[in-house]
C-alpha positions as CSV (number, residue, x, y, z in Angstrom):
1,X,149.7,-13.2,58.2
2,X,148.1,-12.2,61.6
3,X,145.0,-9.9,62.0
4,X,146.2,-8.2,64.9
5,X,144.1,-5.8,67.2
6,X,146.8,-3.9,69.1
7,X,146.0,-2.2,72.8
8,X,148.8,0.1,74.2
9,X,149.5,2.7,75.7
10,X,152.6,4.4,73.7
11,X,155.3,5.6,75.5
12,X,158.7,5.0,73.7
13,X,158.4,0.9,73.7
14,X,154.6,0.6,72.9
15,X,155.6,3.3,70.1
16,X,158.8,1.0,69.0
17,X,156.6,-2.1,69.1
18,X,153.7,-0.2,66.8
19,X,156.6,0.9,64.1
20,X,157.6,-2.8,64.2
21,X,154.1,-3.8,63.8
22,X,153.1,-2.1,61.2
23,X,156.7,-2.7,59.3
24,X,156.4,-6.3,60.0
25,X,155.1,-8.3,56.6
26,X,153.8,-11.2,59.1
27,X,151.7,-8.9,60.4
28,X,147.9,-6.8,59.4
29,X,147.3,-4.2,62.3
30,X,143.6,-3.7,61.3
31,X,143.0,-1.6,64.8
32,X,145.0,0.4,67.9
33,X,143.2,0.9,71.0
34,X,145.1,3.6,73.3
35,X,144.9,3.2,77.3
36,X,146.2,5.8,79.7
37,X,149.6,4.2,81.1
38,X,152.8,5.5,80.6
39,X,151.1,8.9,79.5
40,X,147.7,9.7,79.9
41,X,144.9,8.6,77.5
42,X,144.6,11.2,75.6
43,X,148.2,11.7,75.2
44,X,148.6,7.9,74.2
45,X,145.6,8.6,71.2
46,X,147.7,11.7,70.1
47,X,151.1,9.3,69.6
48,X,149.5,6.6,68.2
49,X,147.8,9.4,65.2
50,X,151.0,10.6,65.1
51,X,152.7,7.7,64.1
52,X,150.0,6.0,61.8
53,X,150.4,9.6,60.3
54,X,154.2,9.0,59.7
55,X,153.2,5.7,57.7
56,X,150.5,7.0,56.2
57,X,147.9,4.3,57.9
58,X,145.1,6.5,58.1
59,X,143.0,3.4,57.2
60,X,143.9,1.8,60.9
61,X,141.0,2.9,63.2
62,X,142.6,4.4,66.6
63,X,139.7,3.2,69.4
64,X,139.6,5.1,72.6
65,X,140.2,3.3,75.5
66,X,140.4,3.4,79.4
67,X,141.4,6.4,81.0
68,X,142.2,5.1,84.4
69,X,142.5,1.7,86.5
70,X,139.2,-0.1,87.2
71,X,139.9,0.1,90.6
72,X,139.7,3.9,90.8
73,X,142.8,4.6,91.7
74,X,144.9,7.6,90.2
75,X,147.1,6.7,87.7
76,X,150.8,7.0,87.6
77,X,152.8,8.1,84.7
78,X,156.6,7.3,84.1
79,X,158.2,10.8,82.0
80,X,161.4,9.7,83.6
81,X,161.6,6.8,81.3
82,X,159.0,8.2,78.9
83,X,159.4,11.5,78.5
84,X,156.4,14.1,79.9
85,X,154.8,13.4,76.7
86,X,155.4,9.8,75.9
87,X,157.9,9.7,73.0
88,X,161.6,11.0,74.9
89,X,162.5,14.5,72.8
90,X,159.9,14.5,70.4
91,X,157.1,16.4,70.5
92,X,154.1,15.1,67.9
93,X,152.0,17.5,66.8
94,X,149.5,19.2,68.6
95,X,146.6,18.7,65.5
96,X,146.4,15.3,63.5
97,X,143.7,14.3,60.9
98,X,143.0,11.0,62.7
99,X,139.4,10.2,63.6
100,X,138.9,8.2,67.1
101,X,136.7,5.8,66.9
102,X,134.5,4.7,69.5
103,X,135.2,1.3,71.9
104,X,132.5,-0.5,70.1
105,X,134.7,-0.2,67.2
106,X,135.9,-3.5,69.0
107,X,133.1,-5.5,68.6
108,X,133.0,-4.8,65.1
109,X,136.6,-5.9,64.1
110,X,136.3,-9.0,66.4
111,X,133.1,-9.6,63.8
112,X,135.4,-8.6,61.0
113,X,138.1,-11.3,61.8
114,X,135.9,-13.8,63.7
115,X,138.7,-16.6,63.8
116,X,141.3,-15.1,62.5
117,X,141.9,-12.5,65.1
118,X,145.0,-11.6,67.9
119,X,144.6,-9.7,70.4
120,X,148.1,-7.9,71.6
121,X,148.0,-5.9,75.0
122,X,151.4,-4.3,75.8
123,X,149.7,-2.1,77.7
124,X,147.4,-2.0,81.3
125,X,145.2,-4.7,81.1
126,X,142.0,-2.1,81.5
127,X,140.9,-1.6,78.0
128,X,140.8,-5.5,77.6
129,X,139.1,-5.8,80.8
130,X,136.6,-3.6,80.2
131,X,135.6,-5.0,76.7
132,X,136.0,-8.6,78.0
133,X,132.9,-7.3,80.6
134,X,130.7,-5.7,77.8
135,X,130.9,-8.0,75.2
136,X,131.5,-11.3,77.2
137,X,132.6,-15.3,76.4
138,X,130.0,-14.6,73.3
139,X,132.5,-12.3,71.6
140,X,136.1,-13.4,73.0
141,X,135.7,-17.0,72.1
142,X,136.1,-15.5,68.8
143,X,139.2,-14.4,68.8
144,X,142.4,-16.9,68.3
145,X,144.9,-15.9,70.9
146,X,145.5,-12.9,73.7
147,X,149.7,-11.9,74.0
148,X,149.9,-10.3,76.9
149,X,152.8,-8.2,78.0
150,X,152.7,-8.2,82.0
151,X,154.2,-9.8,85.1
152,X,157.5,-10.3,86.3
153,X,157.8,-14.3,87.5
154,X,160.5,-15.9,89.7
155,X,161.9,-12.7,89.3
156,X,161.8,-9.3,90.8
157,X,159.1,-6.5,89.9
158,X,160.2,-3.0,88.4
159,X,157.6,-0.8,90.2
160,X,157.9,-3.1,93.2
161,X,160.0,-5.9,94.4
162,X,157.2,-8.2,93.1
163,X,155.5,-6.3,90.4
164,X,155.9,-5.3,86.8
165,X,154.2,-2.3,85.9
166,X,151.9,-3.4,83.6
167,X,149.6,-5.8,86.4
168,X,150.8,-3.5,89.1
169,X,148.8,-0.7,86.9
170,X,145.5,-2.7,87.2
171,X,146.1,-5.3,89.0
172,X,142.1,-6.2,89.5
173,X,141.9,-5.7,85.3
174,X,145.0,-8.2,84.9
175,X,143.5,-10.6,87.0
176,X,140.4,-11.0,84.9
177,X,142.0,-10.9,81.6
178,X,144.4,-14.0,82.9
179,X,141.4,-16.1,84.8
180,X,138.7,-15.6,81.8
181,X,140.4,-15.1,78.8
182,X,141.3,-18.5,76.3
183,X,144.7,-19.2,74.7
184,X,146.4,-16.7,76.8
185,X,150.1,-16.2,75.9
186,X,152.6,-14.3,78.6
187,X,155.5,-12.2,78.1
188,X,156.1,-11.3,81.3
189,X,160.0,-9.8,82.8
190,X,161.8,-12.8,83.2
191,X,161.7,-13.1,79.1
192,X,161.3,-9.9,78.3
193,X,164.2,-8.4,80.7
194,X,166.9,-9.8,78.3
195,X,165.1,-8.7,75.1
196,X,168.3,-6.7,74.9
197,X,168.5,-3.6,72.1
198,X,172.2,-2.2,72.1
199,X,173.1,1.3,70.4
200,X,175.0,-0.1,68.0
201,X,172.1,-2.3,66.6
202,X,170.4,1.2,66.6
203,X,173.1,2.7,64.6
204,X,172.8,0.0,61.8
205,X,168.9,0.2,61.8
206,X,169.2,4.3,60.9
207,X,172.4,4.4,59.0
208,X,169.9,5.0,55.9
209,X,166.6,6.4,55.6
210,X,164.6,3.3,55.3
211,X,161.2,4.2,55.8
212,X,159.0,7.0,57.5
213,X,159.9,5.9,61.1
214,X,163.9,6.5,60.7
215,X,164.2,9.2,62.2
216,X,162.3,8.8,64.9
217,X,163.6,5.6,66.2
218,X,167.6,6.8,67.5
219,X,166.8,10.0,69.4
220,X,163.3,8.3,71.5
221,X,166.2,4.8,71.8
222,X,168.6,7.3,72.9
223,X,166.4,8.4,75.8
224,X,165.0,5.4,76.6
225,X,168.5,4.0,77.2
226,X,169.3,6.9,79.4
227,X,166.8,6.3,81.6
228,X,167.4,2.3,81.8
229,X,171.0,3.2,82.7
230,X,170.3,4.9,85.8
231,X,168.3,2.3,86.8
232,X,171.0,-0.4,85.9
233,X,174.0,1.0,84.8
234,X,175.5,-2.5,83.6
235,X,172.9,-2.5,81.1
236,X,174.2,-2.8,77.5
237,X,171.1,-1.4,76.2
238,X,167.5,-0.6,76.3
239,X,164.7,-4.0,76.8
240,X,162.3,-3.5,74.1
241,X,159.4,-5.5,76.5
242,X,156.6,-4.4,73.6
243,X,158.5,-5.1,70.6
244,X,159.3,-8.8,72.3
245,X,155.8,-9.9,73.0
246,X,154.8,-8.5,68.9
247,X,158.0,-10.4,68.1
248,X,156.7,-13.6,70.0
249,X,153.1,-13.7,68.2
250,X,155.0,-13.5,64.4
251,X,157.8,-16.0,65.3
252,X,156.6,-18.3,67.9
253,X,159.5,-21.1,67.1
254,X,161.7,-18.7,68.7
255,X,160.1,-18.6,72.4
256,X,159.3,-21.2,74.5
257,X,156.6,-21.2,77.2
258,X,155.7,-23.0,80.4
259,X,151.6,-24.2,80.6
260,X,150.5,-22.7,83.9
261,X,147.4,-21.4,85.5
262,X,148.5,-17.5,86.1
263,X,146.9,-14.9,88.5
264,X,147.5,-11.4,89.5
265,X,147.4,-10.5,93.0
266,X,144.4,-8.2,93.9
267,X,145.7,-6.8,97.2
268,X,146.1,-3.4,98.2
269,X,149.2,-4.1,99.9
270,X,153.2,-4.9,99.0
271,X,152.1,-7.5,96.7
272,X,150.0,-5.6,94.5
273,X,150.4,-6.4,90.7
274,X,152.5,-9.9,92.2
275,X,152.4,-12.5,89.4
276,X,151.5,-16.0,90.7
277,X,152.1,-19.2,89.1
278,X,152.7,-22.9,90.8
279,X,156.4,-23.4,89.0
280,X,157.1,-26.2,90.8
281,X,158.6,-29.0,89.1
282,X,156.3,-32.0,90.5
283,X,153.5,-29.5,89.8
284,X,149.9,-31.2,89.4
285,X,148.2,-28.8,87.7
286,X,145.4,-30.2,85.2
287,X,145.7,-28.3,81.9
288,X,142.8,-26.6,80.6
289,X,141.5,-24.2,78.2
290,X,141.9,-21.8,81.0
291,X,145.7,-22.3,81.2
292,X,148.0,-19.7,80.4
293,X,151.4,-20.0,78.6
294,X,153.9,-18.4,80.3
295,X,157.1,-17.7,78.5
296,X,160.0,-18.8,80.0
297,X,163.1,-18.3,76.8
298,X,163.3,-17.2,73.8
299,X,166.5,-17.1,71.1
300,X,168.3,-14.2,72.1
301,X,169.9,-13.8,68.4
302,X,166.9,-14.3,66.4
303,X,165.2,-11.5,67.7
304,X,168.0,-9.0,67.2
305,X,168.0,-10.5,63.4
306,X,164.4,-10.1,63.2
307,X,164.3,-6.5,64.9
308,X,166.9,-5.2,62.5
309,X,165.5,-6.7,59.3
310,X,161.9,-5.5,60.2
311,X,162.9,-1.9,61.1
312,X,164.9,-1.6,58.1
313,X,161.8,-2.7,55.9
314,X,160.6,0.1,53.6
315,X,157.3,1.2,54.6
316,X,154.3,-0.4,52.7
């Protein structure tokens, strides 16, 4: 089973991706740190209680986390694809018993599962960044692995023609987390793109009422996929980016990764958020314990078979 530490910043696939997690029997969520991203901070904190309400995981301490990029700029928020407050239709609410830790709550569950700890950011990289700079190499050399959902490589951005919004959101925080961070894994667009959901897998998932989040998970799908289709109207579904790089840490035989140095570019310019990478096939690049691992493909029909028999777990 993985200890997982979970940063995100929920938003209907960061909220999918946290149902999974916490229905997945691979998996311990023993903390949730929520980020401003695609709704503000405090708006993130109140969808994360509101689901660990749902499955009655009180015990999992919600950390507060950054409320805007480290570079100062304003954040930008996506209701079209979100909703204005981060879950489509639904509206969680507006009081929830759920005490928010603060971020040295961090510290202390690294200490907790010293070795036996992943950290998953499906989120901006801020949060990360930020603890990364208070608590140094001394802390994160303690933790097994980073899954990182960001980056769009060899392939075009979707807040730019280069950049996914994730690294495009901070770029200078993605940056660090990829150049100091050990045992980095990447689940960046070019994977998580055909991470594929259709509406009839939906269908199947919430034919019965399997567990707390049943209900939930058609009508926030349902708008997610609208908003997808008028961004690509060939689309056959909705791409469940957060759920993928969750589904990557608990069944790594089914994705396959590239070893590369990654970086983020830094520039306030067009390339923005760019992900950068030397892909080239006589490549020299030394491998160290810097390098990232990039993923490159993953078994398309594993992870529908995985999705559905997750979701359809009763709760614990």
């Amino acid at each position: 089973m993985y200890n997982v530490l979970l940063f995100c910043d929920p938003g209907i696939d960061d909220s999918l991706a946290i149902m999974y997690a916490l229905l997945n029997p691979e998996i311990n969520v023993v903390g949730i740190v929520s980020s401003y991203g695609n709704v503000p901070q405090q708006q993130a904190t109140q969808n994360v209680a509101y689901l660990l309400q749902l499955a009655g995981r009180n015990d999992i301490p919600i950390i507060a986390g950054a409320r805007s990029p480290l570079s100062g700029e304003i954040a930008v928020f996506y209701p079209e694809i979100h909703g204005e407050e981060g879950l489509g239709p639904i509206r969680p609410p507006e009081t929830l018993q759920h005490e928010v830790v603060n971020f040295d709550e961090i510290f202390k569950i690294i200490d907790n599962y010293e070795d036996n700890l992943v950290i998953v950011d499906v989120g901006r990289s801020t949060s990360l960044a930020i603890a990364f700079l208070l608590g140094g190499d001394e802390y994160f050399k303690k933790v097994r692995a980073f899954y990182i959902m960001g980056g769009a490589f060899l392939v075009p951005g979707n807040v730019t023609a280069d950049a996914e919004a994730n690294f495009h959101g901070d770029a200078i925080a993605a940056n660090l987390v990829l150049n100091k961070l050990r045992n980095v894994f990447i689940t960046p667009l070019n994977v998580t793109n055909y991470a594929i959901i259709t509406p009839e897998t939906i269908r199947q998932i919430t034919s019965q009422p399997f567990n707390a989040f049943t209900k939930l998970i058609k009508p926030i799908f349902d708008y997610y996929t609208a908003a997808y289709k008028k961004l690509d109207p060939s689309l056959a579904g909705s791409p469940l980016h957060d759920v993928f790089t969750v589904f990557a840490l608990a069944n790594p035989a089914q994705v396959q990764y590239i070893n590369r140095q990654a970086s983020v570019s830094i520039a306030f310019d067009n390339t923005k958020g760019e992900s950068l990478a030397d892909f080239r096939a006589r490549s020299n690049e030394q491998v160290t314990e810097n390098t990232d691992h990039i993923a490159i493909s993953f078994n398309y029909e594993a992870f529908v078979k995985d999705f559905i028999n997750v979701m359809t777990t009763p709760s614990r």
